[in-house]
N, C-alpha and C positions, 0 to 999 in steps of 0.2 A: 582533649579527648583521651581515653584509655589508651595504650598502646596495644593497635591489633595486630591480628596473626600478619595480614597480606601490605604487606607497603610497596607498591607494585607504582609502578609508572602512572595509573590510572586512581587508584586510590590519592597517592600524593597531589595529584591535579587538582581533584575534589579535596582534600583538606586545604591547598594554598587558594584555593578560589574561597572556600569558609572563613578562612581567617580576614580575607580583605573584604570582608561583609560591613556594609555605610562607608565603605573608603573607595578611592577611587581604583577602579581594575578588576572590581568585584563582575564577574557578569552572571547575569541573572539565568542564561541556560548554557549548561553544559552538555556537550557532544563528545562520546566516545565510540570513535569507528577503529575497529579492526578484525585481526583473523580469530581464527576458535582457539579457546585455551590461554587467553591475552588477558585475564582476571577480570573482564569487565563487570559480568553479572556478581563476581563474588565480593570486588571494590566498592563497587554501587550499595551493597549491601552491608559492607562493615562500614561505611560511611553513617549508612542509614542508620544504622541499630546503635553505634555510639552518638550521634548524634540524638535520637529518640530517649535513648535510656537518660539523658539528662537535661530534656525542653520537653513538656505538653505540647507538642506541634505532630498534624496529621501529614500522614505520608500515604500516595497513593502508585501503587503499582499498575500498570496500563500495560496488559497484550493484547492481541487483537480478540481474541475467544480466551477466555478466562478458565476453560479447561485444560490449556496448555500450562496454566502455572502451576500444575500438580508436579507435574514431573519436568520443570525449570526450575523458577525460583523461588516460589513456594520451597521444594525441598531443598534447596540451598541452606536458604532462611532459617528454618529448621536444622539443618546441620551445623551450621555456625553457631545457634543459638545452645544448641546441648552441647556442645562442646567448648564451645570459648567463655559462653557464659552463662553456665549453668545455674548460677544464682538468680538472673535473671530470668530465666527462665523458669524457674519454678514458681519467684514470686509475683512475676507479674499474670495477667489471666494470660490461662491456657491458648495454644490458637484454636480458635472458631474456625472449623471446617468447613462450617456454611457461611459465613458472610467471610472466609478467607481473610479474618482479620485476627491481630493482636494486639494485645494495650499492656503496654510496660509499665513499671511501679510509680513513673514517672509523670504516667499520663501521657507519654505520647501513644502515637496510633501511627503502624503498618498496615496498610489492606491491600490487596491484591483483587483487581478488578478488569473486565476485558474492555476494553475499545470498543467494540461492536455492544455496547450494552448501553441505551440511550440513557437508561433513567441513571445509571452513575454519572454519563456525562452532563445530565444539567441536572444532578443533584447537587448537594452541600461542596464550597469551595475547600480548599486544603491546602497548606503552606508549603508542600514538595509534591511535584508531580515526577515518575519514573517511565516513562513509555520504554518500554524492555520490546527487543527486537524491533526497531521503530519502521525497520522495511515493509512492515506486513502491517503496519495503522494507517487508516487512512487519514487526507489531507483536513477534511473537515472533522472529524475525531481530534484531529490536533490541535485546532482552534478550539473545538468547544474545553479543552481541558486546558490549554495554556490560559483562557480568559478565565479561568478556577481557580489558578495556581495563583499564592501570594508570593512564594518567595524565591523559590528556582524550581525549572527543570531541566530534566535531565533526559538524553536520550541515549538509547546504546544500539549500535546495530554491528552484523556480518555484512560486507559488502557486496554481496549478491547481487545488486541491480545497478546498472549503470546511468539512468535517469528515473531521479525520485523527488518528490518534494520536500523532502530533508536537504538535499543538494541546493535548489533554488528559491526557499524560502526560508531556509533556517539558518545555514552556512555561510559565512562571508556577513550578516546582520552585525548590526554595533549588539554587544552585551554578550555574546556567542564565543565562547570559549571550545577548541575543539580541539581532540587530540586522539592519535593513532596510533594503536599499538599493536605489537604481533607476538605470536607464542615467546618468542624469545625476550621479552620484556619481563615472562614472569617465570622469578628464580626458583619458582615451588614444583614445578614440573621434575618428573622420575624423569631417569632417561627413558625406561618404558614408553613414558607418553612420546617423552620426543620424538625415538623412534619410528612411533605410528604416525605421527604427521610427516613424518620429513621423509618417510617411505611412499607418499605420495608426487616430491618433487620431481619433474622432467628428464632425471640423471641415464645415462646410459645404462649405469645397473640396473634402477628401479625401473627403466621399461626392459630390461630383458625378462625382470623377474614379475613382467606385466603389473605393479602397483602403482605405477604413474600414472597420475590422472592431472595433468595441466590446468583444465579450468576450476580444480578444486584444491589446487597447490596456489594457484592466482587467489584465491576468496579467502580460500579458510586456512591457507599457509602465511601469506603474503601481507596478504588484510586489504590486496587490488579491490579496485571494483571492475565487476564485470556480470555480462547478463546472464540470467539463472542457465545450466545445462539443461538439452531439449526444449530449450525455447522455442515456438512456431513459428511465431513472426521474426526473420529477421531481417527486412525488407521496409524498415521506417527510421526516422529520425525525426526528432525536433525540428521546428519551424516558430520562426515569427512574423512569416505572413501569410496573410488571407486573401485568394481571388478574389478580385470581381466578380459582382454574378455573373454580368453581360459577358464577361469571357468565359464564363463555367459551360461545361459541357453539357454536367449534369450536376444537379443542385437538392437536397430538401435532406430530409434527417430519418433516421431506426429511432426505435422505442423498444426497449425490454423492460418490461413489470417485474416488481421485488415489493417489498411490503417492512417486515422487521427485521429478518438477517440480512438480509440480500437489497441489492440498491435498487430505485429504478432508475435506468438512464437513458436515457435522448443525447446522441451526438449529432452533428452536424455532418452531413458530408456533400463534398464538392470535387466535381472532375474538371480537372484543367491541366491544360498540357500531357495529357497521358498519364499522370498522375491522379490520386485520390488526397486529397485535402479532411482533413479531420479535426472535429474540434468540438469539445465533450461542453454540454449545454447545461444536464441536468444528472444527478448521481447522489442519490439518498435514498435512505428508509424514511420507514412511517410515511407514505403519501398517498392522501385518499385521493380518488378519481378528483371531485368537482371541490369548486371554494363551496362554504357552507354559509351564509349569512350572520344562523346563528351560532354559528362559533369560527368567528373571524381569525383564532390564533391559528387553529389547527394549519398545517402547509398542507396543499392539495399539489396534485402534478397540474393541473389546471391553471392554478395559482402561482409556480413556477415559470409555465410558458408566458403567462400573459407579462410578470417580472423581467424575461429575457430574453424577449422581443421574437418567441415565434412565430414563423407567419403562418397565417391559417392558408393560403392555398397553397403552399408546399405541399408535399406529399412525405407522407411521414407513415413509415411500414415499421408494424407494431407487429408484438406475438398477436396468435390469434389464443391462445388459451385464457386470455381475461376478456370475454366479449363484453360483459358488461363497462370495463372500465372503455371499451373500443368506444362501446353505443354510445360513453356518458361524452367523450372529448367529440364526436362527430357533433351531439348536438348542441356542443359548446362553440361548435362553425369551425374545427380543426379537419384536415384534410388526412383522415387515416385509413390507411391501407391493411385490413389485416393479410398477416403471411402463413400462409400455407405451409405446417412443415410436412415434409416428407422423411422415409429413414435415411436419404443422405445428402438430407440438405446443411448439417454439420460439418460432413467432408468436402461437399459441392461448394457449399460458401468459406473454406479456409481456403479450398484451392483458388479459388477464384483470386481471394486478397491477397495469395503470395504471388500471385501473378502480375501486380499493377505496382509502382512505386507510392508510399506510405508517407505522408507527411501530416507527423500529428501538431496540433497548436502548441505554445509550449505551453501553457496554462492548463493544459488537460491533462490534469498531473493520475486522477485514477486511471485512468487510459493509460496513460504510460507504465504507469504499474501492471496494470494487466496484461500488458504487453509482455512488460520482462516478465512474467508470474505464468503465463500460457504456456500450459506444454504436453508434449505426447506422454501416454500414461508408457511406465515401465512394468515391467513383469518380475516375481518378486528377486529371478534370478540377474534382473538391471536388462533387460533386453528391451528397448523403444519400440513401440507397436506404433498403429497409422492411429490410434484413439486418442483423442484429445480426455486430459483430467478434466473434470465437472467443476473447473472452481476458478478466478479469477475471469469469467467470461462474459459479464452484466453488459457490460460497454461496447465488448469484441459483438459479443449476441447481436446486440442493436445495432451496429453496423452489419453482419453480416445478413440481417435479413434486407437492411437496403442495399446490400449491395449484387444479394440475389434476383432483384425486381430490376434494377437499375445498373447494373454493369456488362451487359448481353454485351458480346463480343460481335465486334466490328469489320471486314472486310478490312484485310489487310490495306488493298490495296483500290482506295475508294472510287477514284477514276476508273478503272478499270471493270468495278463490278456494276460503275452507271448511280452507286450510292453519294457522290459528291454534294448534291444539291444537298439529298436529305441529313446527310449529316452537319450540314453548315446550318438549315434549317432548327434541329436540332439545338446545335450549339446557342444558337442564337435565344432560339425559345425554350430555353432548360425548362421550363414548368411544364 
């Protein structure tokens, strides 16, 4: 390869993994976690381009929404390109603005493409796959592009979230090369920049002169993991097991509708022991209400439950804003409930869930993201309001409106309010 500008900790990884390609020690995806300003996006990138400028082989870039790589990596890519190599850059074509791609003299291909966009994920395969910020893709996005990729991938993330499915399906794999690195790995930083990071560490100075922010000197100094700032929930943990029914208190599943951006998802929830038990069912776009006969491929959310064993006399509290899809599963013999929203049944139902202990399945990997990703909206001046952000709440949704129908609060003190029978009653007959 050329000699590039950045040989940083993270670049070098990615050449010595290239080199042992058909040898033994080669692994087929590589993992780069750490703090901001640690070269990774810039590494990944002059990896890429020398790489491309001398093999015909497709490279596809993957963030969650494909509008963010205007002002990521897209202009990265761009910066590196007019400046380190500017020959190539003129001869090869221009970038295409609209299909966010480029083709080098070479014949290779860069694109830059979102995650959330079905038709790239089961479109044409490609010999490097990049999922750039890999915190924010989700779990099944990552399968449909890893079963695309011929030849490596590669993931880069900030370590924002403390359980992800990066962590428990990719990490510790045979072929999984991973490596962490932190601003101080890369020797190209001014002191300026330094400066500005390191005026966020915990130092006595830096909080007299109020710029210490701890859980942001842990992520984006450190390259720690830990859960996003204003998190809502933080009243759950991982589990590997599942109640009994016969011991469940209370038992059946939420449904919230999404269609092309947005997922639809069915969890599972279960009350036992004081606790809510959690365990995410169903979490996808594109799914029409009923199976169709004549078009058996299409995936229906119908066709989902009947796949993964839901039971039709559960009670299962859906929005009421899709009544058609409500009418289609009732008369498919599902037991649904539509939910009534009111203006604070948002607030009414967070309160309620930070009120009970949280124990999510560990395989309910979007759930747990949306977990660490939920949180109170701030004001432009960083002041935390009681309003939840509009976005990572598909999965939170569908529990909360079961958990509005079904988590009515109990007399402390059952004996004494004469409620003992009915509650064990209860417990017994969760349906």
């Amino acid at each position: 390869m050329p000699d590039p500008l950045v040989k940083s900790k993270n670049f070098l990884a990615l050449v010595e993994n290239h080199e042992r390609a058909g040898e033994e020690g080669f692994c087929d995806t590589v993992c780069l976690e750490g703090s901001t300003r640690s070269t990774k996006t810039w590494s990944i990138l002059e990896y890429l381009i020398n790489l491309l400028m001398q093999h015909a082989l497709v490279a596809t870039c993957f963030r969650h929404d494909s509008t963010t790589h205007d002002r990521a990596a897209v202009r990265d890519f761009k910066e590196i390109m007019a400046e380190r190599y500017p020959a190539e850059w003129q001869r090869g074509k221009r970038f295409n603005k609209q299909s966010k791609t480029f083709t080098f003299s070479s014949g290779g291909v860069l694109e830059f493409a979102g995650a959330n966009d079905k038709q790239k994920l089961h479109g044409p395969a490609r010999d490097i796959a990049w999922l750039n910020e890999a915190m924010e893709i989700r779990l099944d996005a990552y399968r449909q592009i890893a079963v695309r990729t011929r030849l490596l991938t590669i993931l880069d993330w900030n370590p924002s979230l403390s359980h992800h499915w990066v962590f428990e399906q990719v990490l510790g794999q045979p072929n999984v090369r991973y490596v962490h690195s932190t601003y101080k790995d890369n020797p190209y930083l001014t002191g300026k920049q330094v400066a500005e990071i390191e005026k966020r560490e915990p130092t006595p100075a830096n909080l007299a002169a109020g710029t210490a922010d701890p859980y942001w000197w842990d992520v984006y100094g450190l390259g720690k993991r830990g859960r996003r700032e204003g998190a809502i929930f933080m009243n759950w943990q991982v589990t590997d097991e599942w109640p009994q029914r016969q011991l469940c208190y209370r038992h059946g599943y939420g449904l919230d509708y999404g269609f092309s951006a947005d997922p639809t998802a069915l969890v599972e929830c279960a009350v036992y022991n004081d606790a809510l038990y959690l365990r995410e069912i169903v979490y996808e776009t594109e799914l029409v209400a009923q199976h169709n006969p004549l078009y058996p491929d299409v995936p229906s959310i119908e066709g989902r439950f009947t796949e993964r064993g839901v039971e039709k006399l559960a009670r299962i509290h859906a929005e009421n804003a899709r009544p058609e899809i409500n009418r289609a599963l009732s008369l498919s013999g599902y037991r649904i409930v539509p939910t009534k929203k009111s203006p604070d049944s948002v607030h009414n139902g967070i309160q309620l869930l930070k009120g009970i202990p949280l124990y999510v399945h560990r395989g309910s990997h979007n759930l747990q993201m949306e977990l660490e990703n939920y949180v109170w909206k701030k004001t432009p001046d960083g002041v935390v309001t009681d309003e939840p952000e509009d976005e990572f709440n598909h999965a939170i949704d569908a529990v909360r409106y079961w958990a509005l129908k079904e988590l009515k609060p109990r007399p402390r003190n059952l004996e004494e309010s004469g409620q003992a029978q009915v509650f064990e009653t209860n417990r017994r007959n969760w349906r």
